[in-house]
Residue frames as a rotation matrix with the C-alpha (Angstrom) as fourth column:
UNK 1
0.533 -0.325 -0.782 142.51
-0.696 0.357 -0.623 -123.38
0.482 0.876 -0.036 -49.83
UNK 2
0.989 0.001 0.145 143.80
-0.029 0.981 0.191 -127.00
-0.142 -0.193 0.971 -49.47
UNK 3
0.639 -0.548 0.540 147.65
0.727 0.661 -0.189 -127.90
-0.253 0.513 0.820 -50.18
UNK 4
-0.452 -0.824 -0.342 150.39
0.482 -0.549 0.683 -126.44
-0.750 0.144 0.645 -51.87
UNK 5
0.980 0.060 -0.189 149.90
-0.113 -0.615 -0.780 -123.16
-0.163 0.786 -0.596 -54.90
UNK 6
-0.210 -0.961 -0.181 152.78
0.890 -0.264 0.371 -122.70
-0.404 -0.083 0.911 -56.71
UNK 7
-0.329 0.151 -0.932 152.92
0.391 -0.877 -0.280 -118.72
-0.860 -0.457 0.229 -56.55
UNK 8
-0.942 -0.132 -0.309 152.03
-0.171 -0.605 0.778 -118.54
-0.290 0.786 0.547 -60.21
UNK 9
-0.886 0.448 -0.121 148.57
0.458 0.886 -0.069 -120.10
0.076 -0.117 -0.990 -59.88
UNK 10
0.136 0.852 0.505 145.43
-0.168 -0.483 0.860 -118.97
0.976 -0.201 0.077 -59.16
UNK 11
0.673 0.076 -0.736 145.49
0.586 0.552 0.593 -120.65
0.451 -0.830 0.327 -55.98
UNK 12
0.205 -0.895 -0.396 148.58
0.944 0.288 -0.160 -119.11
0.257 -0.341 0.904 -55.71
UNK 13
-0.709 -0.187 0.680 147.97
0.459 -0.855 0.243 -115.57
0.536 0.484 0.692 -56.56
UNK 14
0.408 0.905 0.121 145.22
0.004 -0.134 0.991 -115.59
0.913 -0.404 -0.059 -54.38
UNK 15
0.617 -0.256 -0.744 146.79
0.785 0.138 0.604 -116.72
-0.052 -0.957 0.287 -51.19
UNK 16
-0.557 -0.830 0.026 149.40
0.781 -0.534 -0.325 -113.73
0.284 -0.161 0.945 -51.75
UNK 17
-0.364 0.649 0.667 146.25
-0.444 -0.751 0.488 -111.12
0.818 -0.118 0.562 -51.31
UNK 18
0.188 0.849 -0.493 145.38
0.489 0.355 0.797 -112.91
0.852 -0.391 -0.349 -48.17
UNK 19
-0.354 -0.256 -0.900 147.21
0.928 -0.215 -0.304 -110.75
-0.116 -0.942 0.314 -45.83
UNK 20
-0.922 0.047 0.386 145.66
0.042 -0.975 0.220 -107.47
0.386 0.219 0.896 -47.62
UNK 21
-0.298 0.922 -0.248 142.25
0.148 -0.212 -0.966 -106.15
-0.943 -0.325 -0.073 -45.90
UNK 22
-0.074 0.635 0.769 139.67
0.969 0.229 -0.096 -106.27
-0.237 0.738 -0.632 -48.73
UNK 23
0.929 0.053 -0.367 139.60
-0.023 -0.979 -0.201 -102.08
-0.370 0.195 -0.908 -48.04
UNK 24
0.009 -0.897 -0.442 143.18
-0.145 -0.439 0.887 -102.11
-0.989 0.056 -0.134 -49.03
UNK 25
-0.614 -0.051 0.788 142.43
0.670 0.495 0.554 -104.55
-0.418 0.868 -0.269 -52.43
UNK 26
0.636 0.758 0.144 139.27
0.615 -0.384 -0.689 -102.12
-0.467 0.527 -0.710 -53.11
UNK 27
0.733 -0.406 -0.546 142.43
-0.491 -0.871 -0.011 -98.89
-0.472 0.276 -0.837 -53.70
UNK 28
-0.548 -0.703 0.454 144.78
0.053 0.513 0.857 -101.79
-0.835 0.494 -0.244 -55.70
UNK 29
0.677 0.491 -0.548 144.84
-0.668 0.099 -0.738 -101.25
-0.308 0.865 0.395 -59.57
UNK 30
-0.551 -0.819 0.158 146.87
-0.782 0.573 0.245 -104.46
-0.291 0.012 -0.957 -60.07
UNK 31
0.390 0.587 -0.710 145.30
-0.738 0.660 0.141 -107.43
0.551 0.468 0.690 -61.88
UNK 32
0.123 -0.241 0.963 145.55
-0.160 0.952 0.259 -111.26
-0.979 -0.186 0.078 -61.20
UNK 33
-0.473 0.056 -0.879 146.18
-0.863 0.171 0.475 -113.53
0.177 0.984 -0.033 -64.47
UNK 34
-0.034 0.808 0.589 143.35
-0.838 0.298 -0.457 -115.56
-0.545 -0.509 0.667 -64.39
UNK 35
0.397 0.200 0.896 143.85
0.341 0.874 -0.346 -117.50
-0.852 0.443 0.279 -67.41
UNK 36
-0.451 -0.815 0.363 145.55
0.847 -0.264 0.461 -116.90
-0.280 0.515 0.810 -71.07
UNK 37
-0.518 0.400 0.756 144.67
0.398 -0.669 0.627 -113.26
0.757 0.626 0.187 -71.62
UNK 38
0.470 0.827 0.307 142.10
0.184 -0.432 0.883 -112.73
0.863 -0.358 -0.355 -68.66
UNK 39
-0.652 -0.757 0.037 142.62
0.368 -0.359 -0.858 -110.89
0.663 -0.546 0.513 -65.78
UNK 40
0.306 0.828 -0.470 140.85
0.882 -0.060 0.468 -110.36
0.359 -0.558 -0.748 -62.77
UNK 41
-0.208 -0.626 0.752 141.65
-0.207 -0.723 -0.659 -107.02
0.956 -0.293 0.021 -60.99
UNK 42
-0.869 -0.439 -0.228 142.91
0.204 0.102 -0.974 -106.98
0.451 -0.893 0.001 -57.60
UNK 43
-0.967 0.100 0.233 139.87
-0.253 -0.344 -0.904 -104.82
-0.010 -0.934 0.358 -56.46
UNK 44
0.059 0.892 -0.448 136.68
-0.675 0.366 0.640 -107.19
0.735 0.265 0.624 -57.59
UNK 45
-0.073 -0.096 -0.993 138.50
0.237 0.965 -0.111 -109.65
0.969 -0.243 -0.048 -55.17
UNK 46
-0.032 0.657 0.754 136.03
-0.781 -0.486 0.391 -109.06
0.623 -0.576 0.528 -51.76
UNK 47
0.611 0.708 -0.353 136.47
-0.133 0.531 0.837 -112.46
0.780 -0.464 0.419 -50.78
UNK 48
0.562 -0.704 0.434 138.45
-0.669 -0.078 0.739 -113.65
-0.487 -0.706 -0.515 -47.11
UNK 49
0.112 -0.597 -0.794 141.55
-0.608 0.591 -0.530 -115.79
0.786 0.542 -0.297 -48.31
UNK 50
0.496 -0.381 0.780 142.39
-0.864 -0.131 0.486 -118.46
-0.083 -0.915 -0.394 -46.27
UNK 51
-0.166 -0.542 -0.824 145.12
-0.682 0.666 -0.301 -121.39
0.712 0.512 -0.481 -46.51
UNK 52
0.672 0.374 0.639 144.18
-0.725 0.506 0.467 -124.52
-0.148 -0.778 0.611 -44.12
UNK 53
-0.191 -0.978 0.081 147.12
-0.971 0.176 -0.161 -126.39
0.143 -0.109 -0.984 -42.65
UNK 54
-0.423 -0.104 0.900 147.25
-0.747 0.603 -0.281 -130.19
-0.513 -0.791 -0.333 -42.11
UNK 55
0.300 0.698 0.650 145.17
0.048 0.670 -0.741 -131.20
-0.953 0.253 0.168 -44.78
UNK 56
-0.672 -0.589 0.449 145.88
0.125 0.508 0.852 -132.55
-0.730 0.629 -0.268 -48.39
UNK 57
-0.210 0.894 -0.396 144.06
-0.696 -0.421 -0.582 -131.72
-0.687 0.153 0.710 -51.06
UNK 58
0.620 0.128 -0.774 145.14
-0.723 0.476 -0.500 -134.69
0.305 0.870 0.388 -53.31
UNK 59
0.827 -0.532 0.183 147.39
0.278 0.669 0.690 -137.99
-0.489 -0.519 0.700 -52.26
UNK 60
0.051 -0.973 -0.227 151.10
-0.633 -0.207 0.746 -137.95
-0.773 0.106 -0.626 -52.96
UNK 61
0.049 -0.091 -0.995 152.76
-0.992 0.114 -0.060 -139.70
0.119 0.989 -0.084 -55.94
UNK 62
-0.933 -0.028 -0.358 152.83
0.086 0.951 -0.298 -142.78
0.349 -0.309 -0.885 -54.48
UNK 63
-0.631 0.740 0.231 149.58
-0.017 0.285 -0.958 -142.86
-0.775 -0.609 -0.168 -53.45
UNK 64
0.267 0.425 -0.865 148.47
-0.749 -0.474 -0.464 -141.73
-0.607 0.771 0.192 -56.98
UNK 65
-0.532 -0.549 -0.644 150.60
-0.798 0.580 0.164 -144.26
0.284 0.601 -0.747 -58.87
UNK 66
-0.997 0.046 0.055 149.13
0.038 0.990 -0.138 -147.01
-0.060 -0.136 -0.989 -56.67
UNK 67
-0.227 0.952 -0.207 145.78
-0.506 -0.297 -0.810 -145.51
-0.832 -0.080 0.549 -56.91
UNK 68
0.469 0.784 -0.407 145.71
-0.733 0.089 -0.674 -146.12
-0.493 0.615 0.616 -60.66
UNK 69
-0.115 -0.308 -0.945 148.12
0.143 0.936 -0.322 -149.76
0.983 -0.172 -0.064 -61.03
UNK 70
-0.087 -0.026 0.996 146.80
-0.996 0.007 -0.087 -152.09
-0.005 -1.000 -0.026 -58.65
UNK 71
-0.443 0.224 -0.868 146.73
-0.291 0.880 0.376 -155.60
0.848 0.419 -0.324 -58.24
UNK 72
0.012 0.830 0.557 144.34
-0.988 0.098 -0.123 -158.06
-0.157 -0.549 0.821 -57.11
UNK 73
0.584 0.054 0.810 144.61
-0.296 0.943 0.150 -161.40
-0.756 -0.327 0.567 -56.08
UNK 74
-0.081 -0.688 0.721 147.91
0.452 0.619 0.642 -161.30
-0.888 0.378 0.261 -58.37
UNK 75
-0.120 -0.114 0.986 146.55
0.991 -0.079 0.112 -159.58
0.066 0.990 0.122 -61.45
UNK 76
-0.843 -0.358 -0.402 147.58
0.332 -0.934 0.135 -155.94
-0.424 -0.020 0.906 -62.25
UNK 77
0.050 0.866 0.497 144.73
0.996 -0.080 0.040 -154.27
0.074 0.493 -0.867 -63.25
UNK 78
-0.771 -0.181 0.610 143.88
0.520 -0.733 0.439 -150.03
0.368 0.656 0.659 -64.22
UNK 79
-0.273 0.816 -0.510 141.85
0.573 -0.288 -0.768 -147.72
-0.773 -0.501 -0.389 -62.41
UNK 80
0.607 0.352 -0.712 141.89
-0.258 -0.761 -0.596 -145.91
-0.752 0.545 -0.371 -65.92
UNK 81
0.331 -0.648 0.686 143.52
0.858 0.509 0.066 -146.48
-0.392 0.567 0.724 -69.53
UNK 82
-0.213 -0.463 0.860 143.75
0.423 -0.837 -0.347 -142.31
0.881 0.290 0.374 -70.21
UNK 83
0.066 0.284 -0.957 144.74
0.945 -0.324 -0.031 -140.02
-0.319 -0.902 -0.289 -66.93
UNK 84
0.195 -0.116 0.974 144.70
0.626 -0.750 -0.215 -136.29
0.755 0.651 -0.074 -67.02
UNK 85
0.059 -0.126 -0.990 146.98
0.992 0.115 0.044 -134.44
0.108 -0.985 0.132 -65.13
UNK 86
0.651 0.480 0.588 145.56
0.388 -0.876 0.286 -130.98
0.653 0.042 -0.756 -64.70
UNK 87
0.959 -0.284 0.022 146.94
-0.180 -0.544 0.820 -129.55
-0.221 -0.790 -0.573 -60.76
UNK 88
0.633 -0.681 -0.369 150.22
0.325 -0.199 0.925 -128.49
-0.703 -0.705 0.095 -60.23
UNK 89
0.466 -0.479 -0.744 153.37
-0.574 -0.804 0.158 -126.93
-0.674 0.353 -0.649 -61.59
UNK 90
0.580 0.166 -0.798 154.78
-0.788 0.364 -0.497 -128.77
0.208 0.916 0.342 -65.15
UNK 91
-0.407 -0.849 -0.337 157.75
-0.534 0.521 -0.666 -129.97
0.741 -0.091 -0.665 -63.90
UNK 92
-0.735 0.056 0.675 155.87
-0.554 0.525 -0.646 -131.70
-0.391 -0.849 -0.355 -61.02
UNK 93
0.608 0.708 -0.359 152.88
-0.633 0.161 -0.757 -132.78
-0.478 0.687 0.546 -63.89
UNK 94
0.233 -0.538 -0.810 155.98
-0.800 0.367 -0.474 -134.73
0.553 0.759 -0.345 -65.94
UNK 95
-0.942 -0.252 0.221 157.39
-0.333 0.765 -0.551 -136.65
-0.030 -0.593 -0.805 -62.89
UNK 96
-0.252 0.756 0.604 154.05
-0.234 0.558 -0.796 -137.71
-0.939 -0.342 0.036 -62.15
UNK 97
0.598 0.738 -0.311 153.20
-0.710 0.309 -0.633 -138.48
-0.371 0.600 0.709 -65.72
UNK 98
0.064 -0.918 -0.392 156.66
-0.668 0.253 -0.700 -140.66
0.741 0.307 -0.597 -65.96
UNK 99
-0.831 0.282 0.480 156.23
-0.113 0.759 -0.641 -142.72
-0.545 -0.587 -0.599 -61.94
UNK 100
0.347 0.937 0.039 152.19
-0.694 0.285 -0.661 -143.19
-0.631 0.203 0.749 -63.94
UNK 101
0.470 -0.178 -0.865 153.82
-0.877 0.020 -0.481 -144.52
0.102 0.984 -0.147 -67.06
UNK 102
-0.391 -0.908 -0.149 156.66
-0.738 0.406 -0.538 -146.56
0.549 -0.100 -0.829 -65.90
UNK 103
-0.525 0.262 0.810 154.57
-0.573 0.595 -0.564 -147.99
-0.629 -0.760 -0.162 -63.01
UNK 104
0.312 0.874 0.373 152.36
-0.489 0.484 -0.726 -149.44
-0.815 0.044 0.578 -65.98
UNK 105
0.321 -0.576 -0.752 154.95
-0.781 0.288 -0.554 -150.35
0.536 0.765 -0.358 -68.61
UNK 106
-0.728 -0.684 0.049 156.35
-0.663 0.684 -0.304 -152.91
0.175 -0.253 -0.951 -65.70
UNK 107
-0.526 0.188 0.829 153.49
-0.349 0.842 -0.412 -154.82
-0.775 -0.506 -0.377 -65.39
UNK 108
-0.986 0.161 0.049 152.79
0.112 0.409 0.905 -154.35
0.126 0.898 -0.422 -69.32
UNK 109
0.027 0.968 0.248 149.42
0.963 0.042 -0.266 -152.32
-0.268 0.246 -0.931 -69.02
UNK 110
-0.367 -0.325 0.872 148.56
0.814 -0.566 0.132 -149.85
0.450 0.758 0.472 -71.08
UNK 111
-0.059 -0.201 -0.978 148.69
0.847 -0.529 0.058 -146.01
-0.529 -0.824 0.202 -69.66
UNK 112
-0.054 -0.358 0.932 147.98
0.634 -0.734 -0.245 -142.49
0.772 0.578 0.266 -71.61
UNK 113
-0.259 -0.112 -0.959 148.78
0.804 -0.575 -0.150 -139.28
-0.535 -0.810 0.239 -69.68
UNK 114
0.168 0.074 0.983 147.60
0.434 -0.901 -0.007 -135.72
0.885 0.427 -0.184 -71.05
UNK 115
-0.213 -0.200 -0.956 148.56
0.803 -0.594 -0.055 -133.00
-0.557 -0.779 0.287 -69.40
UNK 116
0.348 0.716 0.606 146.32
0.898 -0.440 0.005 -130.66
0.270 0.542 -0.796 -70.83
UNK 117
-0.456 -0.889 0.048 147.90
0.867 -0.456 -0.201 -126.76
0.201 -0.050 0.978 -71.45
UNK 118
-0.996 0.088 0.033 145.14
-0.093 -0.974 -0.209 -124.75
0.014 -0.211 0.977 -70.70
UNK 119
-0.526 0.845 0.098 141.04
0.145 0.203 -0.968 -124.64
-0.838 -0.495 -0.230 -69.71
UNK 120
0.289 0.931 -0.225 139.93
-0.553 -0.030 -0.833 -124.19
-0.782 0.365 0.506 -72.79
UNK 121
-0.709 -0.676 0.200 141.05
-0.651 0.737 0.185 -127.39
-0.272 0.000 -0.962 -73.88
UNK 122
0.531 0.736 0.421 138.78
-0.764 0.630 -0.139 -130.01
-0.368 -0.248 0.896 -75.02
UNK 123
-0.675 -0.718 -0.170 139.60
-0.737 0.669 0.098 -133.81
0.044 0.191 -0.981 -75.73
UNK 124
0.240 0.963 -0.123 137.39
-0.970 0.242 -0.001 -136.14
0.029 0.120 0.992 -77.06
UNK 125
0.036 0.017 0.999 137.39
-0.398 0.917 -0.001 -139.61
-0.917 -0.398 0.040 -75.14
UNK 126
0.862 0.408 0.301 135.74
0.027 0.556 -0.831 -141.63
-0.507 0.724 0.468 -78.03
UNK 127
0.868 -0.406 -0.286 138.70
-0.248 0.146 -0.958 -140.53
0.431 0.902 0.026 -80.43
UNK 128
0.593 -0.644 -0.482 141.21
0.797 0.389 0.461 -140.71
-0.109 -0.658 0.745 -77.76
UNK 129
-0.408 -0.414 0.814 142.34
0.847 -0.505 0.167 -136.79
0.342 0.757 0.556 -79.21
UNK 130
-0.478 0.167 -0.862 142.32
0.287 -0.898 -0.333 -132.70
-0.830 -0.407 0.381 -78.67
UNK 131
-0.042 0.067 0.997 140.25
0.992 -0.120 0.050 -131.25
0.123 0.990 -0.062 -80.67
UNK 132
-0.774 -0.628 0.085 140.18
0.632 -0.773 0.050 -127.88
0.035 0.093 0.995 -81.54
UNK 133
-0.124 0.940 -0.319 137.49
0.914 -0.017 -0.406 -125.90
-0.387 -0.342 -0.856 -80.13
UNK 134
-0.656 -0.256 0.710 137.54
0.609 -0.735 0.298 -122.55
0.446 0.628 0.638 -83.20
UNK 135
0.406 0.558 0.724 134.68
0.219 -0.828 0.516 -120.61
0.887 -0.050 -0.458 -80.98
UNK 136
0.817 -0.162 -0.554 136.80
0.577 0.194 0.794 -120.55
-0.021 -0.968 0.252 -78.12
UNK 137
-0.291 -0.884 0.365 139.32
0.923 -0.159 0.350 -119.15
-0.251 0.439 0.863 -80.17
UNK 138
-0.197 0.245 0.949 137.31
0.541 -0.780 0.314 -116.57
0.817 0.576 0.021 -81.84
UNK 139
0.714 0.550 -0.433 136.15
0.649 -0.286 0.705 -115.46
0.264 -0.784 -0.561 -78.35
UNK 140
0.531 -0.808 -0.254 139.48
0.738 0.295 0.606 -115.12
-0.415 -0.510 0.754 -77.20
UNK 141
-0.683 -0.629 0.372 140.97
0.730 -0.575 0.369 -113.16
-0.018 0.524 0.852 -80.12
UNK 142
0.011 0.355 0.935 137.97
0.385 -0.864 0.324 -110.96
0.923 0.356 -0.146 -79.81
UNK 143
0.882 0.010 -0.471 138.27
0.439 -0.379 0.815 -109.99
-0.171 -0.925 -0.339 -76.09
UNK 144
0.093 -0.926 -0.367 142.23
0.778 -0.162 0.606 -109.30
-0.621 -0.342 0.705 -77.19
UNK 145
-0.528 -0.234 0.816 141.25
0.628 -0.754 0.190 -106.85
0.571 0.613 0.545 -79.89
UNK 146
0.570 0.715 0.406 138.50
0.450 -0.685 0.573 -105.32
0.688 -0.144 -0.712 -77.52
UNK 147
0.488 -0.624 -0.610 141.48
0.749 -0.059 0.659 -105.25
-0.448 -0.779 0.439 -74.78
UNK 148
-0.254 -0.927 0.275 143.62
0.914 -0.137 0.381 -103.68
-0.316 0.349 0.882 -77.25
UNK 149
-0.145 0.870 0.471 141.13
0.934 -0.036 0.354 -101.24
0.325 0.492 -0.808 -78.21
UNK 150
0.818 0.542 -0.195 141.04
0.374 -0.241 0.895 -99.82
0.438 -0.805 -0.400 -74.84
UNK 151
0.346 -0.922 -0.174 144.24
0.670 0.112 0.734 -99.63
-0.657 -0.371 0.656 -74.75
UNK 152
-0.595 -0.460 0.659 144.76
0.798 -0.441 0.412 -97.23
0.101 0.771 0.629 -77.70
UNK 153
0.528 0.792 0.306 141.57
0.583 -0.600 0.548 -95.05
0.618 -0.111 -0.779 -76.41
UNK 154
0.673 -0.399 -0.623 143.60
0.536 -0.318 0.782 -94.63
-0.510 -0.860 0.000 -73.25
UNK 155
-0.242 -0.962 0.130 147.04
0.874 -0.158 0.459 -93.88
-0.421 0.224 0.879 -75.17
UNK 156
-0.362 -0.441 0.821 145.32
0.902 -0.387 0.189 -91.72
0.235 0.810 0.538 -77.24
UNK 157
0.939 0.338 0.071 143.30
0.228 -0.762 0.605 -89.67
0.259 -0.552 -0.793 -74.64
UNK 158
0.243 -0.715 -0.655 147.06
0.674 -0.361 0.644 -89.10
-0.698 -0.598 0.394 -72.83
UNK 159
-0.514 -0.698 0.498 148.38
0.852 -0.351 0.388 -87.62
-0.096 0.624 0.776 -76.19
């Protein structure tokens, strides 16, 4: 892995299992949170972690900002008119949708930011809008009743 995780990540949650030997992760009954609701357990995860130093996986906010306002030969011009900032923690997602913004309000071009709350997200360009994906949902609420399920088998084998 490239860059900073912050420890609540995937990225992040991974790199904390990189000092465990894979035999130790096979005898872990601890989960990861993988996403809203899913969970990986600790001991499916066989691969080596490693974190490589020195290298960036993305430019800095200034390098971003000037990535998308630039000017040429005097005119300001958009590498994009909607950005989407997926990676990192929120508070570091806001600043960077706020230097995006601002840098294009001053030269008076237009800028949308999304900062999209989760992977099963969708957003349809054409309308410029989220839309609501209802089988993603239904998935979702059925994995939490089969979860829950499983959970009451268990509870009620203990009793």
């Amino acid at each position: 892995m490239l860059g900073y995780a912050p420890p609540t990540s995937i990225a992040g949650q991974l790199l904390s299992l990189r000092a465990t030997p894979v035999s130790e992760r096979a005898r872990h009954t601890g989960f990861l949170a993988w996403s809203e609701g899913e969970r990986v357990a600790i001991r499916d995860v066989r691969a080596s972690i490693v974190q490589l130093g020195g290298y960036s996986a993305h430019a800095d906010q200034r390098g971003l900002v000037d990535w998308l306002v630039w000017s040429f030969r005097e005119k300001w011009e958009t590498s994009g008119q909607v950005v989407f900032i997926q990676h990192g923690a929120d508070d570091q997602r806001l600043a960077l949708r706020k230097a995006l913004e601002h840098r294009a309000e001053e030269v008076g071009l237009p800028v949308r930011t999304v900062l999209p709350d989760s992977g099963e997200e969708w957003f349809d360009l054409d309308a410029g809008a989220r839309v609501v994906d209802d089988r993603a949902s239904e998935v979702k609420i059925a994995m939490e009743i089969e979860l829950l399920k499983s959970e009451l088998a268990r509870m009620r084998m203990a009793f």
